[in-house]
N, C-alpha and C positions, 0 to 999 in steps of 0.2 A: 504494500500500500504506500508506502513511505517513498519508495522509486517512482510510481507511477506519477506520484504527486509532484516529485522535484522534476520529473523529465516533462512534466505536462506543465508546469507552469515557465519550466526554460522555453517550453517548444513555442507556447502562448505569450512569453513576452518578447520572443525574437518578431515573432510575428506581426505583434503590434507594434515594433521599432520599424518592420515594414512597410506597416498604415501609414506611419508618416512621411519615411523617405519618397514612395510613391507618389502624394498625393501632390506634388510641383509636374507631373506627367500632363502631357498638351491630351492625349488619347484615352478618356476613360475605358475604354473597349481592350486597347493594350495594356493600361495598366491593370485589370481586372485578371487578364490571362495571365499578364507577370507574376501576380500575385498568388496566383492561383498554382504554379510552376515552383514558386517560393516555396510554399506550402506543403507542397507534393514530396521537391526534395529533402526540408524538412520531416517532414513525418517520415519518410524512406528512411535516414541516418537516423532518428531516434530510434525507429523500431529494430535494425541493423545492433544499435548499440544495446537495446534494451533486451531484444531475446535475440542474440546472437553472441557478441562482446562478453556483455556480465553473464551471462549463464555460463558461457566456457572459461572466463576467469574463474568463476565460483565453482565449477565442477574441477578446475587444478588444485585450489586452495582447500576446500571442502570436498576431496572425492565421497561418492554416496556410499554409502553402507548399508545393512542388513537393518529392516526395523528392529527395535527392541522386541526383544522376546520373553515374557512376563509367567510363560507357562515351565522353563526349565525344566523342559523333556531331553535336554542333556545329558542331563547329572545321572549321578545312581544314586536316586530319591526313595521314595517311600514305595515305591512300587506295588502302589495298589494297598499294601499293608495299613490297616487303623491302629492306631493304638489308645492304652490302657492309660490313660493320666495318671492313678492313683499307684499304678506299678513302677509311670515314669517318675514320680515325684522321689521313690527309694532309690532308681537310680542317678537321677542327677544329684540327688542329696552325696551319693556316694562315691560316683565321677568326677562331678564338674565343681562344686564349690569350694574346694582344695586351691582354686586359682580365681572362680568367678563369684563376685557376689551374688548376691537374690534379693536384693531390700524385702520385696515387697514378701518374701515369703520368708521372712528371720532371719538374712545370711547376709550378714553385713562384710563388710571390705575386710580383706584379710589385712595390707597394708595399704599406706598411702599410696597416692597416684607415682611420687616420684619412685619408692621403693620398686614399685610392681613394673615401671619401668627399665629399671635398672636391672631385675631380674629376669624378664621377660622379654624386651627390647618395645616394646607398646604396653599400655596400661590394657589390660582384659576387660571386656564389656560386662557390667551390668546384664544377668539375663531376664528380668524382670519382664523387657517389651520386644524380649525376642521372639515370641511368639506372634508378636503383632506384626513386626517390622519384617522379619523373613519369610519368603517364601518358604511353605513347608518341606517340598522335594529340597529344596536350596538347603535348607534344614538339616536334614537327612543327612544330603551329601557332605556338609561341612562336614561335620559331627564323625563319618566316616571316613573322610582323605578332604583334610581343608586346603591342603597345595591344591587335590585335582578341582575339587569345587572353585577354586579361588582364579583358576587358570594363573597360575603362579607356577607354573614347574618350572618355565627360566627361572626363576630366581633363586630355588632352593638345591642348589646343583656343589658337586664337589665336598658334600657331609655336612654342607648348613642345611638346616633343619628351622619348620617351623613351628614357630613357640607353642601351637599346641597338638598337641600328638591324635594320630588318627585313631577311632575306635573302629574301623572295620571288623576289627575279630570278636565284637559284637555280633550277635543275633542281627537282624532285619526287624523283627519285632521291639526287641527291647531297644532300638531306635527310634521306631514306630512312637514307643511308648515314652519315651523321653520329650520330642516331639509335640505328643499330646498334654504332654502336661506343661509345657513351656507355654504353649498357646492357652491351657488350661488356666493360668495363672495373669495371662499380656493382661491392661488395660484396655475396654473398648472404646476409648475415645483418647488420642493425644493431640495436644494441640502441635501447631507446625513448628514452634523452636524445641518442642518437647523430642520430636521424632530429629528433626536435628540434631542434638544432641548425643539421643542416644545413638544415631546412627554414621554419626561422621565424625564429634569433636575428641573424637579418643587421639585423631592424628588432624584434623583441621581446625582450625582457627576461623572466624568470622565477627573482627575485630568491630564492626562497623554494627554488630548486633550489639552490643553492649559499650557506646563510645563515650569513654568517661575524661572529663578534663583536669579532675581534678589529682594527678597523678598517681590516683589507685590503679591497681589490676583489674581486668578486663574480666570477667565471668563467661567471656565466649571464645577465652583462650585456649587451643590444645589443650587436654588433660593429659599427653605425652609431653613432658619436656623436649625439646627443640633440641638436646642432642643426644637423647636417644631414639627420639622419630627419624631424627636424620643417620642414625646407623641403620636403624632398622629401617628404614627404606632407601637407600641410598642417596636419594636428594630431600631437602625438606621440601615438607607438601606445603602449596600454596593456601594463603589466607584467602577463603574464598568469598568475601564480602564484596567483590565486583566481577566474580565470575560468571553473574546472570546479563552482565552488559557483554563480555569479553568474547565471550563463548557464544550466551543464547540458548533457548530453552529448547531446541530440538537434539543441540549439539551433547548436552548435559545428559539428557534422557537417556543416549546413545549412550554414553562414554560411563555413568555410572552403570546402565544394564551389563555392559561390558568393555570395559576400559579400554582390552588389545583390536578391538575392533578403531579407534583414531588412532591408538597409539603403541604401534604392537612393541611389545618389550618392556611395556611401564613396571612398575612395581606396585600402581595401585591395584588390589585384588578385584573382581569381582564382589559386589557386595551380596546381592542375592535381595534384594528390596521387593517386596510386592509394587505393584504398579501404585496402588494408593500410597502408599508409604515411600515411592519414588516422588509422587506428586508434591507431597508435603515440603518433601524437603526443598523439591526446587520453588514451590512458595515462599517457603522460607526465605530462601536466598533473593528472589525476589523483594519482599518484604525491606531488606534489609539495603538490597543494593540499586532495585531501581524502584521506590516507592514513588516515581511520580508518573509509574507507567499509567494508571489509567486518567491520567488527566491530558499526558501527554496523546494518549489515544482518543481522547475527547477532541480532540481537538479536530480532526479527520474531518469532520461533516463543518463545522465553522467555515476550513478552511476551504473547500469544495467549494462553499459557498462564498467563498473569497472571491476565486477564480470566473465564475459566475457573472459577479457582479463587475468584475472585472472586463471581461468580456462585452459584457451589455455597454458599460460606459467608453469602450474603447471604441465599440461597432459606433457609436451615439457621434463621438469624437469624430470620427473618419467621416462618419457622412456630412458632421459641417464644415468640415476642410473641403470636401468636394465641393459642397453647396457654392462656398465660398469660390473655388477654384474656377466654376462653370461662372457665377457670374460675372467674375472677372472676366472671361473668354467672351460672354455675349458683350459687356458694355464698349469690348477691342473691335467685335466686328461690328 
């Protein structure tokens, strides 16, 4: 909308600097044709540049990719299998919270954020909203090989290993059942910085969500320190409070459904987000980084109406330049 808008009002005010050059013409009849020929070539190079030019620069800059894929019939998920929440609750009590908290169900942080990074190489999520936030197959397959779920096997090469260990030699069931009661326990409703949160700030930053002057600490900073994220991923991950302008929210969908599809080689995992809970969070970032989008997008029909009215008074203009220009012609003959 935004192209069409700046190319149609370039196209519309070369054209109108036309009205005027023209209207010093002895031949109304020629200069109607001229005009008309003006026009013609005009609109030909606009359209040339507009779906020709920019679509093949933005198809080099942006090659197209695979839509997101939300159903993660990749992985080796749950395969059909339901599970038992009340079975899965003895085993995550007796697996996972050795490393992970549970707030919400008694299991409070084993250590602080910096300790748990400094043992770990990233602080461990909170699994209180992972039943919400993850896809269940996604689920599954972590929980079973989080390298293969994570498409992260470059990175864990040569005896690095990641931080936390696969339970494949696990049942499928007691998966299942693990699973069920992760989701048995999520919240039904989080708000959009709440899903943030739990779902990106272990290793991003979104300084601009909480921007304080008075030189305190940020509350929407990494909860990995900055150089243990930066070991553990090899570069520090971006502050992403303007990466809903930088990027753009088709680019973002794409890259967190799966990261190696822009950028193959990354270090960021796969996260495995439901489509809702992908939504959230790119509101979030929204929110935070371009909140004057809907005003700026108000603005569309005003401006149309700009254009409009522009038009009217320019047609208006031209025709008493001519008026003008013919009586001058009659009072010569």
């Amino acid at each position: 909308m935004g192209r069409i808008l700046r190319n149609w009002s370039i196209l519309t005010t070369i054209y109108f600097i036309t009205f005027c050059i023209q209207s010093r013409r002895k031949s109304q009849r020629s200069v109607i044709m001229r005009e008309i020929k003006i026009l013609a070539i005009l609109v030909f190079f606009t359209g040339v540049l507009y779906w020709g030019v920019e679509p093949f620069a933005h198809s080099q800059m942006h090659p197209h990719v695979e839509a997101p894929d939300y159903s993660f019939n990749d992985v080796d998920g749950l395969q059909g299998a339901t599970g038992n929440a009340a079975k899965g609750a003895e085993l995550v009590a007796a697996n996972c919270t050795a490393c992970h908290s549970i707030e919400k169900a008694g299991f409070p942080k084993i250590m602080d954020d910096a300790s748990s990074a400094a043992s770990y190489g990233v602080v461990p999520p909170d699994l209180s909203s992972a039943g919400k936030l993850y896809d269940a197959n996604f689920l599954a397959a972590f929980i079973k090989d989080p390298v293969k779920a994570t498409k992260t096997e470059h990175k864990y090469v040569d005896g690095k290993v990641h931080p936390m260990p696969g339970y494949g030699w696990m049942q499928p069931q007691e998966i299942a059942d693990m699973v069920a009661y992760l989701q048995s326990i999520a919240p039904e409703q989080m708000t959009n910085k709440e899903v943030f949160t739990d779902a990106c700030q272990r290793c991003h930053s979104i300084k601009y969500g909480d921007f304080r002057f008075d030189g305190t600490k940020s509350s929407m900073l990494a909860f990995t320190p900055d150089e243990n994220i930066k070991t553990y991923m090899g570069t520090l991950p971006p502050d992403l409070s303007q990466h809903i302008r930088s990027r753009g929210e088709q680019y973002l969908h794409e890259f967190i459904n799966n990261p190696q599809k822009h950028l193959h080689g990354t270090s960021m995992p796969r996260v495995g987000l439901t489509q809702e809970a992908e939504k959230q969070v790119i509101s979030y970032m929204t929110e935070v980084g371009d909140s004057k989008k809907p005003e700026r997008e108000a603005l569309a029909g005003p401006f149309l109406g700009y254009l409009v009215i522009f038009a009217i008074f320019a047609w208006l203009w031209k025709a008493k330049i001519w008026r003008e220009v013919h009586q001058e012609q009659g009072e010569k003959v």
